[in-house]
Backbone bond lengths (Angstrom), bond angles and torsions (degrees), N, CA, C in turn:
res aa  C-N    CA-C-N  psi(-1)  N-CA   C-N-CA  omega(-1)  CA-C   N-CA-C  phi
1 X - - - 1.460 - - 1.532 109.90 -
2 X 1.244 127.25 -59.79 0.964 128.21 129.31 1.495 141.04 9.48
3 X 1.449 132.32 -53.33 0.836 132.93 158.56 1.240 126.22 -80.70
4 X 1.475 118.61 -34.65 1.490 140.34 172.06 2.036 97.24 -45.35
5 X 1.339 104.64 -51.58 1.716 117.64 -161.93 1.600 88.09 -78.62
6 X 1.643 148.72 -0.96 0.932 110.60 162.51 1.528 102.82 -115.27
7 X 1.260 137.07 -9.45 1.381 156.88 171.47 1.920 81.70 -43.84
8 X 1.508 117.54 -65.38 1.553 116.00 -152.85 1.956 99.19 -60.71
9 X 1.627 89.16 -54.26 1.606 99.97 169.34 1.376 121.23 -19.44
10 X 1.291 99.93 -63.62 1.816 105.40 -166.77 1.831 104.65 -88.57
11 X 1.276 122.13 -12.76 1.488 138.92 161.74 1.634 107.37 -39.98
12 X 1.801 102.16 -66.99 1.335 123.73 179.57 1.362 131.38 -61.85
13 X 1.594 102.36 -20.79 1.528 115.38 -176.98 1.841 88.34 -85.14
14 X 1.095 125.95 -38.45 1.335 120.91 -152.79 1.220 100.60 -62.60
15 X 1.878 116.32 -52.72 1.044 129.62 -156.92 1.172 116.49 -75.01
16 X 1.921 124.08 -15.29 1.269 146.96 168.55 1.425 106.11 -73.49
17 X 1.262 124.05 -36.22 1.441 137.62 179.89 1.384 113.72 -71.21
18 X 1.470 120.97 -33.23 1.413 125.18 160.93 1.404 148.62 -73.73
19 X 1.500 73.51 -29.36 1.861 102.01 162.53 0.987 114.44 -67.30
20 X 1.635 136.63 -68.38 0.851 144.91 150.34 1.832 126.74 -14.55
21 X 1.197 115.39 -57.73 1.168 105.40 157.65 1.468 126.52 -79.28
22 X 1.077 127.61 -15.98 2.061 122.45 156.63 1.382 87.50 -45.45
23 X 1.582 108.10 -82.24 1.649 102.65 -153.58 1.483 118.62 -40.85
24 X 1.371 125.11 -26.59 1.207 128.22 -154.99 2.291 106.91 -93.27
25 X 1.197 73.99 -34.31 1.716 95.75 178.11 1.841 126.75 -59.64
26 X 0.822 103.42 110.52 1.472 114.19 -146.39 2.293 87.97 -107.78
27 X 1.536 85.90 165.78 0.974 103.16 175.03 1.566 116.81 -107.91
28 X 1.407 138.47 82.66 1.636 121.26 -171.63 1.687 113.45 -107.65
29 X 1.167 95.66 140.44 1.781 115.38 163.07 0.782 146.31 -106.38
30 X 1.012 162.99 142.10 1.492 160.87 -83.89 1.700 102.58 165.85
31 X 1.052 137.32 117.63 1.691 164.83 157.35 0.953 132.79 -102.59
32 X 1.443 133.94 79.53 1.459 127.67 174.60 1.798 113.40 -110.04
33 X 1.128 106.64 144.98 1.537 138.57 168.47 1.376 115.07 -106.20
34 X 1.492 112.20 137.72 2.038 99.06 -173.55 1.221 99.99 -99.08
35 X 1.304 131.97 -29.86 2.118 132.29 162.34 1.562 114.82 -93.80
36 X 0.944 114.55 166.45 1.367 116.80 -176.63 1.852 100.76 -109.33
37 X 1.449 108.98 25.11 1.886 105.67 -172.47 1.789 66.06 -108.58
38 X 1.611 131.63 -21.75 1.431 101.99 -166.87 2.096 113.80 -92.15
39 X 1.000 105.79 -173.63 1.574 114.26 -173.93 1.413 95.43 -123.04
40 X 2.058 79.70 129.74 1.877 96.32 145.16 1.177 141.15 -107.36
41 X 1.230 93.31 37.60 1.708 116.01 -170.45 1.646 114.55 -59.48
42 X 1.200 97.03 -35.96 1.957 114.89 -154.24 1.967 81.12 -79.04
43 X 1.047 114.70 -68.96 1.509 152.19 -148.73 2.267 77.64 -57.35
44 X 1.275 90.57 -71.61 2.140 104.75 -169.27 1.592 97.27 -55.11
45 X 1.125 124.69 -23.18 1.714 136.63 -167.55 1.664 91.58 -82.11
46 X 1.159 122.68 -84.31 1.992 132.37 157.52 1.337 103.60 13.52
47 X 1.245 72.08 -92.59 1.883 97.16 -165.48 1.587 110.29 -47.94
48 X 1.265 119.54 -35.92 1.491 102.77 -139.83 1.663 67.35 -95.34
49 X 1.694 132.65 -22.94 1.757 115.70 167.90 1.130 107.24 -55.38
50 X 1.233 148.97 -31.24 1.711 149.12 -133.89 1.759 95.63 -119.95
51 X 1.875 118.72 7.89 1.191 112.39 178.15 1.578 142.90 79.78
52 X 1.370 95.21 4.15 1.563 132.03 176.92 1.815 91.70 -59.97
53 X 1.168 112.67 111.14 1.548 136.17 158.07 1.572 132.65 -54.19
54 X 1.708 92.07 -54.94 1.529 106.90 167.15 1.667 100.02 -159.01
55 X 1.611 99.49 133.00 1.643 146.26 -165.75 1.285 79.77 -93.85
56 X 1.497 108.08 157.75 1.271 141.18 164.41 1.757 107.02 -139.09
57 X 1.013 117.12 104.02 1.720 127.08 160.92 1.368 120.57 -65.69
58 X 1.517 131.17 141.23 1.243 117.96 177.60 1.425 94.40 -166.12
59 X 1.292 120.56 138.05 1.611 137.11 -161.79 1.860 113.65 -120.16
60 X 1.145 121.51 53.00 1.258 139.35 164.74 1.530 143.13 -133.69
61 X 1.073 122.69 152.24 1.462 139.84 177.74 1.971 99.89 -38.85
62 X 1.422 114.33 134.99 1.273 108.18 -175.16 1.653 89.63 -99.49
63 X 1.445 131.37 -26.82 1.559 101.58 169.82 1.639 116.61 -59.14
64 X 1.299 126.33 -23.90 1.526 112.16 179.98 1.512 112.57 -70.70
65 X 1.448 102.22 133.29 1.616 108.80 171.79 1.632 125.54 -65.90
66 X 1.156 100.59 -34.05 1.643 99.37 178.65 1.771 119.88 -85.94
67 X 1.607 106.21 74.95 1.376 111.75 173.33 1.722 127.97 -72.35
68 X 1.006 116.28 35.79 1.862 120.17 -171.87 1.162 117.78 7.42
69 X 1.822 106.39 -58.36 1.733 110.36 -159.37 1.885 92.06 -65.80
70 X 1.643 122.31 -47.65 1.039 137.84 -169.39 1.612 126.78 -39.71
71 X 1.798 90.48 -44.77 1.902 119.03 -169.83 1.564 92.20 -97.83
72 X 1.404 124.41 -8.95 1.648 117.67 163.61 1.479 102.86 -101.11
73 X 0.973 138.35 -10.39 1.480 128.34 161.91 1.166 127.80 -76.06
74 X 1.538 114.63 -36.95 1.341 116.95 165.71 1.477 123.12 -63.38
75 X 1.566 102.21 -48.10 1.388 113.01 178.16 1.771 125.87 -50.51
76 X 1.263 92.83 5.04 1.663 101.09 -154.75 1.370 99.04 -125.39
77 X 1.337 126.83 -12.12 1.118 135.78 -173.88 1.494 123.35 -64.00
78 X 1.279 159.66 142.89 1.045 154.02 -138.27 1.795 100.38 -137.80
79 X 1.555 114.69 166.10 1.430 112.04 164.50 1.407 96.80 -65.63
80 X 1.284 120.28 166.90 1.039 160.28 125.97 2.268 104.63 90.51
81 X 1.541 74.68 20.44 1.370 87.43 165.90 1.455 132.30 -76.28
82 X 1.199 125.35 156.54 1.330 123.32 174.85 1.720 120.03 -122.71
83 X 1.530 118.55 106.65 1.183 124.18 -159.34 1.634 107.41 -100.40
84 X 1.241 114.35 102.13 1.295 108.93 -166.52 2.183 120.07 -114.68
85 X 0.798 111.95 121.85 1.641 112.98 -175.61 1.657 96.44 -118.43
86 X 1.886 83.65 157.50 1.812 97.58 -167.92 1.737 108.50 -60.60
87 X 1.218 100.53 -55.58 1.448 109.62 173.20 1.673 125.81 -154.71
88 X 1.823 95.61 152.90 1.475 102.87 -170.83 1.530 132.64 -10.94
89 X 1.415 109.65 -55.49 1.535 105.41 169.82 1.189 137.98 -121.71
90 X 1.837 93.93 48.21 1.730 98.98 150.93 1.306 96.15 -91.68
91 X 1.468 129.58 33.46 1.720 111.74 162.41 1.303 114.49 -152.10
92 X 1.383 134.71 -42.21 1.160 122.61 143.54 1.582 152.65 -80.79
93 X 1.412 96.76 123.91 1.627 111.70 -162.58 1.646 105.54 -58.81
94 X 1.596 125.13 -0.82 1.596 142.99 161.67 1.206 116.09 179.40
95 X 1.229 105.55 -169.04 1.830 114.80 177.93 1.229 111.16 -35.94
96 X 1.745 112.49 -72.24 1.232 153.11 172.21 1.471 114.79 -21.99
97 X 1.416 120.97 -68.16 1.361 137.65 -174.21 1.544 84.95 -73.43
98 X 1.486 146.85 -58.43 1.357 133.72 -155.92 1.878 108.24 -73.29
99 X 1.496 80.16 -11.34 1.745 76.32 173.17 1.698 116.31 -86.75
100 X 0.967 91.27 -43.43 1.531 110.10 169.30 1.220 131.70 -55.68
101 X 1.584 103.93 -28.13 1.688 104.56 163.07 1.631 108.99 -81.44
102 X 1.472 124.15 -50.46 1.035 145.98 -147.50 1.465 89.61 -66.72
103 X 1.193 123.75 -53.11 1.924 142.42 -175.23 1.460 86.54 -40.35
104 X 1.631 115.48 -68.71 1.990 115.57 -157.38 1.182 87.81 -40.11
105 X 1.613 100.73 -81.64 1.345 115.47 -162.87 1.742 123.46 -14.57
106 X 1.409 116.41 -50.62 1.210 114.76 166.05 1.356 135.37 -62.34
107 X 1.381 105.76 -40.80 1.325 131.76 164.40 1.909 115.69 -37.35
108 X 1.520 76.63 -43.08 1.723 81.39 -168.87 2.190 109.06 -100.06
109 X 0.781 97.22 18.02 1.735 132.41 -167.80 1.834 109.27 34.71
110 X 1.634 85.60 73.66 1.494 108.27 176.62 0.974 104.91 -123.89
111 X 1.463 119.88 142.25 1.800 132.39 -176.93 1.296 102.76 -78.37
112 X 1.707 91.51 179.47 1.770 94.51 166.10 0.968 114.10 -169.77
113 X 1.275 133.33 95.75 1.726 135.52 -171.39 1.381 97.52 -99.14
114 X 1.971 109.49 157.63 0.985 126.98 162.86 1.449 115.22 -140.64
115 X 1.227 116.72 100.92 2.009 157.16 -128.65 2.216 67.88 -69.65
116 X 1.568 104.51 -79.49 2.295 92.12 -163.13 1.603 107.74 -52.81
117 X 0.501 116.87 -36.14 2.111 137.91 -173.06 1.874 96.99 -66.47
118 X 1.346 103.05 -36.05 1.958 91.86 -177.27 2.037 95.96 56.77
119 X 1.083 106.48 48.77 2.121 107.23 169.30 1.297 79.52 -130.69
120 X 1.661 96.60 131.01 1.219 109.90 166.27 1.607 80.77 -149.39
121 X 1.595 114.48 128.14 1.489 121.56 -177.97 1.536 120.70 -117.33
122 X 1.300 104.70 32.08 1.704 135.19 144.79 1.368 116.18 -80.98
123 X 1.371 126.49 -20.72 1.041 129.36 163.88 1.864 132.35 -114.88
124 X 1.383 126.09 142.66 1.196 109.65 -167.09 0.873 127.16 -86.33
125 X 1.874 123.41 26.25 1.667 100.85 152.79 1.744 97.68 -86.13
126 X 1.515 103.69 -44.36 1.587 83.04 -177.25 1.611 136.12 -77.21
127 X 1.444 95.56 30.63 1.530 110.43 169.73 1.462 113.69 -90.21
128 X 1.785 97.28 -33.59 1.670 105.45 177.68 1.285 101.25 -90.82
129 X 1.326 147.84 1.90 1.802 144.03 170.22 1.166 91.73 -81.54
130 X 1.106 130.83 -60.24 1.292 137.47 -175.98 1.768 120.40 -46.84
131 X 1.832 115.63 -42.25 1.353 114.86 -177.99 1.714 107.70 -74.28
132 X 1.650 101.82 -26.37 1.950 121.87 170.69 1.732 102.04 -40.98
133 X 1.539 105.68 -56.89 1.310 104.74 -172.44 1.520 111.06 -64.24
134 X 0.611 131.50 -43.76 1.620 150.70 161.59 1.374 97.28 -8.00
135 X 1.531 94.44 -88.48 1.266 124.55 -176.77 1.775 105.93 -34.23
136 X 0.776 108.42 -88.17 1.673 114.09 157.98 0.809 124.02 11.16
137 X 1.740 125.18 -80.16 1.346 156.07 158.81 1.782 94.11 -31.79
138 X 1.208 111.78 -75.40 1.767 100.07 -176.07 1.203 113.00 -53.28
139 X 1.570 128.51 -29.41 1.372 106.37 -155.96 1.663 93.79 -80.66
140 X 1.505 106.57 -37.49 1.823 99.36 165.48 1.290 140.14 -26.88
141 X 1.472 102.05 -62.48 1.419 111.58 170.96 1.994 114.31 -71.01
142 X 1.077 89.19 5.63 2.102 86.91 -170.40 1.652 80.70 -90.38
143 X 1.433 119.10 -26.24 1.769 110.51 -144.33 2.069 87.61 -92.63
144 X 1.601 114.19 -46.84 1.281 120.50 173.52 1.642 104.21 -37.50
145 X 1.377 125.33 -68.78 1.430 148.45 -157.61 1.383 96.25 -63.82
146 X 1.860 120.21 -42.32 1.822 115.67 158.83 1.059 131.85 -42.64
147 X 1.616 87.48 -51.19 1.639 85.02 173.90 1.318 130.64 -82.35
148 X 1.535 127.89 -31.64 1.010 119.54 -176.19 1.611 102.33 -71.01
149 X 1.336 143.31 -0.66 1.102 130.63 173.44 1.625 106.38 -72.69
150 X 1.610 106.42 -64.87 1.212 125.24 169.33 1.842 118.59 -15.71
151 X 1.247 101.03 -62.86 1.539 111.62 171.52 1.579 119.42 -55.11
152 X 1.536 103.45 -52.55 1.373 103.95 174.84 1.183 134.78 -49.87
153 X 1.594 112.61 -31.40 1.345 136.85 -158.78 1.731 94.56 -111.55
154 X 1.602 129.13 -7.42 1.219 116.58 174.21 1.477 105.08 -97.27
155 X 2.035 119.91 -25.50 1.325 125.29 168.29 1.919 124.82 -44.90
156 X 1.602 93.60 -56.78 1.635 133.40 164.96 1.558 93.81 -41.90
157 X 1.107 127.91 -87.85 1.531 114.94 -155.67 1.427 109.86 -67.17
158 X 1.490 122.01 -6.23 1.724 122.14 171.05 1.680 118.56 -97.80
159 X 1.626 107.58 4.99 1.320 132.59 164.13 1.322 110.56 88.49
160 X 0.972 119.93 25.90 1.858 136.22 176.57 1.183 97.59 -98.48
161 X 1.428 112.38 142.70 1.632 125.99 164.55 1.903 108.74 -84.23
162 X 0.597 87.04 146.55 2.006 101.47 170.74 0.992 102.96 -77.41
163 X 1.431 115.86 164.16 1.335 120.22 -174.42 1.435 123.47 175.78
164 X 1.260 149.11 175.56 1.268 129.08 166.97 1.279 107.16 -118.30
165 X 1.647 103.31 117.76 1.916 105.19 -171.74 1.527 95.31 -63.87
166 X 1.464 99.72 158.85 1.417 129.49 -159.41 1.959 92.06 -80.91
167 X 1.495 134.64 115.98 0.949 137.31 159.33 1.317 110.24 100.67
168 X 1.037 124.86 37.53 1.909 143.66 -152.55 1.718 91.06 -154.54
169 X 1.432 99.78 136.81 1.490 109.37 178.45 1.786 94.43 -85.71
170 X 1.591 106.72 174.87 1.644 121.78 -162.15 1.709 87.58 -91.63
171 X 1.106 129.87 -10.68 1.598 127.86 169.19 1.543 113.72 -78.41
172 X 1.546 115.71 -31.31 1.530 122.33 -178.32 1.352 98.43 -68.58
173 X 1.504 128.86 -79.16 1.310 131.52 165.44 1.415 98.76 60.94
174 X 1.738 90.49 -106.11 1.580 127.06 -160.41 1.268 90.69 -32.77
175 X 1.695 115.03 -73.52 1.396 121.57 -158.98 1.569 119.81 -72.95
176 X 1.638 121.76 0.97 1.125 122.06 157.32 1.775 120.80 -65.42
177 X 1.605 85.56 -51.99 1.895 92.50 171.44 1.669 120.03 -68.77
178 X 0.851 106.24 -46.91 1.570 109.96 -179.66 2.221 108.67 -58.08
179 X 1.610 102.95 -20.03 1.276 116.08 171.87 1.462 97.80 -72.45
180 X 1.183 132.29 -61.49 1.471 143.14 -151.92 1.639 91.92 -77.98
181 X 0.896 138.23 -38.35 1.322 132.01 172.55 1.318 125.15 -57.47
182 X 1.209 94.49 -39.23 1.833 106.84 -162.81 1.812 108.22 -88.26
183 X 1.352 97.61 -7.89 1.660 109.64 -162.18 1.813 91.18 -109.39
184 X 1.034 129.10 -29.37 1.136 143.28 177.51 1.567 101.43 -78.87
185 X 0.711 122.89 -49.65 1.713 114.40 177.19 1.272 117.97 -85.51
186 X 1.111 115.77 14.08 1.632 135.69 154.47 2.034 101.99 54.89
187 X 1.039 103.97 23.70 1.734 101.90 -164.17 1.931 112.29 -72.93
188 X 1.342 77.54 -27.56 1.588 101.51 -162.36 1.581 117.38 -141.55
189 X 2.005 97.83 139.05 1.421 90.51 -161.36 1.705 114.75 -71.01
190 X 1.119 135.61 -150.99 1.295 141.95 -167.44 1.464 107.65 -93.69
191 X 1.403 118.24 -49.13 1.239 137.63 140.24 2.023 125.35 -10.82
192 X 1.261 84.44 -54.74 1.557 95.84 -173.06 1.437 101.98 -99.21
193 X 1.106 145.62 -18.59 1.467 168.21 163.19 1.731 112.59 -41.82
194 X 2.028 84.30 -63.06 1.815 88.26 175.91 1.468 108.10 -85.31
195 X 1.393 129.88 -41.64 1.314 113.28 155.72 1.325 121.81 -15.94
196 X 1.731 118.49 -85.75 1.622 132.81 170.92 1.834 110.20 -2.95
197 X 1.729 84.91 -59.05 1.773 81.74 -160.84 1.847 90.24 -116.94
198 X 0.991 110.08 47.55 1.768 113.52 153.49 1.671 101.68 43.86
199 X 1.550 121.34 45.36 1.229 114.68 167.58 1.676 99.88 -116.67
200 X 1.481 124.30 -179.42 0.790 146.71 135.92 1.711 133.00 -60.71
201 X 1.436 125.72 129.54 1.340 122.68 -141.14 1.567 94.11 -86.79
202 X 1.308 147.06 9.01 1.225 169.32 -139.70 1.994 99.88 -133.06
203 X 1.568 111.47 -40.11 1.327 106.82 -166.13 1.697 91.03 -115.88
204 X 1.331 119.44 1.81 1.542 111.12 156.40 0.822 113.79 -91.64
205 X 1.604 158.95 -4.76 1.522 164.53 133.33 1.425 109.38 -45.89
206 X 1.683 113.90 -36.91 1.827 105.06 -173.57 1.267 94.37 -80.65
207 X 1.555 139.08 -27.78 1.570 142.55 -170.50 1.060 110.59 -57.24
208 X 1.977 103.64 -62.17 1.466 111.12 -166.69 1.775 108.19 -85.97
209 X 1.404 111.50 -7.59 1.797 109.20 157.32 1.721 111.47 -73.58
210 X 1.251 127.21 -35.67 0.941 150.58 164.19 1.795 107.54 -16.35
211 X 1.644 84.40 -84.19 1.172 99.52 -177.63 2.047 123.65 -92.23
212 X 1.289 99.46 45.26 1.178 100.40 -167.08 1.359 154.49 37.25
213 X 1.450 98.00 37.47 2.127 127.32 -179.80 1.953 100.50 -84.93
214 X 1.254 94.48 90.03 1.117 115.45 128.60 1.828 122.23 -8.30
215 X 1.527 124.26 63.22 1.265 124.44 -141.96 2.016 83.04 -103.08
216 X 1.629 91.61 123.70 1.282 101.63 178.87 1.202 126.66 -70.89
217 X 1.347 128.82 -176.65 1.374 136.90 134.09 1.949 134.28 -48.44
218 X 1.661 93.39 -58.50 1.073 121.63 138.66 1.632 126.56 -9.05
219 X 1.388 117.02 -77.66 1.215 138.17 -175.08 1.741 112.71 -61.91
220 X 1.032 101.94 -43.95 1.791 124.71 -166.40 1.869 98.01 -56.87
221 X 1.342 100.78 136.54 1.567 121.79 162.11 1.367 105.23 -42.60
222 X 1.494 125.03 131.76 1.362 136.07 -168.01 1.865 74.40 -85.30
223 X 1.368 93.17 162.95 1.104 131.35 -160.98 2.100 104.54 -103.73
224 X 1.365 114.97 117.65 1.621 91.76 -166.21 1.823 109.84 -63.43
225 X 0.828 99.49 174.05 1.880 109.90 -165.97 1.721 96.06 -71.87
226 X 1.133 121.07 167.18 1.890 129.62 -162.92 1.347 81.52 -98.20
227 X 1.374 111.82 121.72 1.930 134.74 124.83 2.169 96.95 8.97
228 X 0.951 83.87 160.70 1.763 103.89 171.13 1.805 91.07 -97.98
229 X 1.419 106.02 132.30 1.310 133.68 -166.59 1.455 102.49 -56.89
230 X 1.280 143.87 147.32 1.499 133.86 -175.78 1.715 99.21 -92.45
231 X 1.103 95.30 162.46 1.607 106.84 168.55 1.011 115.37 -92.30
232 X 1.529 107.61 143.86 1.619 110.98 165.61 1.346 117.67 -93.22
233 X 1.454 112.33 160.50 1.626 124.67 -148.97 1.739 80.01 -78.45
234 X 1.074 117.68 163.33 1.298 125.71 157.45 1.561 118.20 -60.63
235 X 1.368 134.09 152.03 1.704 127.14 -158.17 2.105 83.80 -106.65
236 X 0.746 96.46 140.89 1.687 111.20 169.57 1.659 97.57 -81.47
């Protein structure tokens, strides 16, 4: 009997413990704009339909990592909260980083909807959209980690060591060497080079300066052909 009377006990605390957190569990949003000539009107309009309590505004570039209003919204977040933004990338700066927020968040048993996207990962389809992205994210980094092998091992058999050029992130890498290769075997113009590896012909010059290529004459964009010569005025 006895045990039954504390079985109900700790029953009642639970169910007080749950209540307690509904009532307490809030709905928050998050709004960012990267200029301040643009509006968060559309985005503050969303949310506050979708039941969002308290908005958070924030006026910056989503490639910069250091978002303040963003890393105080999260930080502030409670269990059984629900953190909701208009869409995918007013918050993650890529796949990667959106996985990485989205991961805490669960971790710490906080939701996370995104109102254009229809993911809401309180529920289990968007628990499985959510493991999709995942998936994603690895197969990315499996294809980066290809290539940078690929490069290394195409440097290696032309008797160059690998390496990480000096002032080049560990993602450029691959496509620094696979630059130095392709420019070195003279097959193909510079043109067709940054095409090849989806750069800009501006960031295949910092690669192959990078890595100390000797950038020819040879190599360089032909020059368009000279105008028809002007006439001279007749001499009085």
């Amino acid at each position: 009997m006895l045990a039954f009377e504390k079985l109900v006990v700790l029953s009642f605390r639970k169910s007080n413990e749950n209540l307690e957190l509904l009532r307490r569990a809030m709905k928050v949003g998050y709004a960012r704009v990267s200029a301040r000539d643009q509006h968060l009107t559309l985005q503050l309009d969303a949310l506050r339909k979708a039941g969002c309590r308290q908005i958070s505004e924030e006026v910056v570039s989503g490639a910069r990592a250091e978002r303040p209003v963003l890393q105080q919204t999260l930080a502030h977040l409670r269990e059984g909260d629900i953190f909701m933004i208009w869409k995918l990338d007013r918050l993650g700066r890529s796949l990667r980083h959106l996985i990485e927020v989205v991961t805490d968040l669960s971790q710490r048993g906080i939701g996370f909807q995104s109102l254009q996207e229809q993911l809401n990962t309180t529920t289990s389809t968007g628990k499985l959209v959510f493991h999709m992205f995942g998936a994603l994210a690895e197969f990315e980094r499996d294809l980066i980690r290809e290539r940078t092998h690929a490069g290394l091992t195409a440097a290696r058999a032309r008797g160059r060591l690998g390496g990480r050029p000096r002032g080049l992130s560990r993602q450029a890498e691959a496509t620094a060497l696979a630059a130095d290769t392709l420019y070195r075997e003279g097959k193909l113009s510079v043109a067709q080079i940054a095409e090849k590896l989806s750069i800009a012909k501006s960031t295949l010059y910092v690669y192959l300066r990078h890595r100390g290529v000797a950038i020819g004459a040879s190599q360089q964009e032909p020059l368009p052909p000279p105008g028809p010569p002007r006439s001279r005025p007749p001499s009085l």
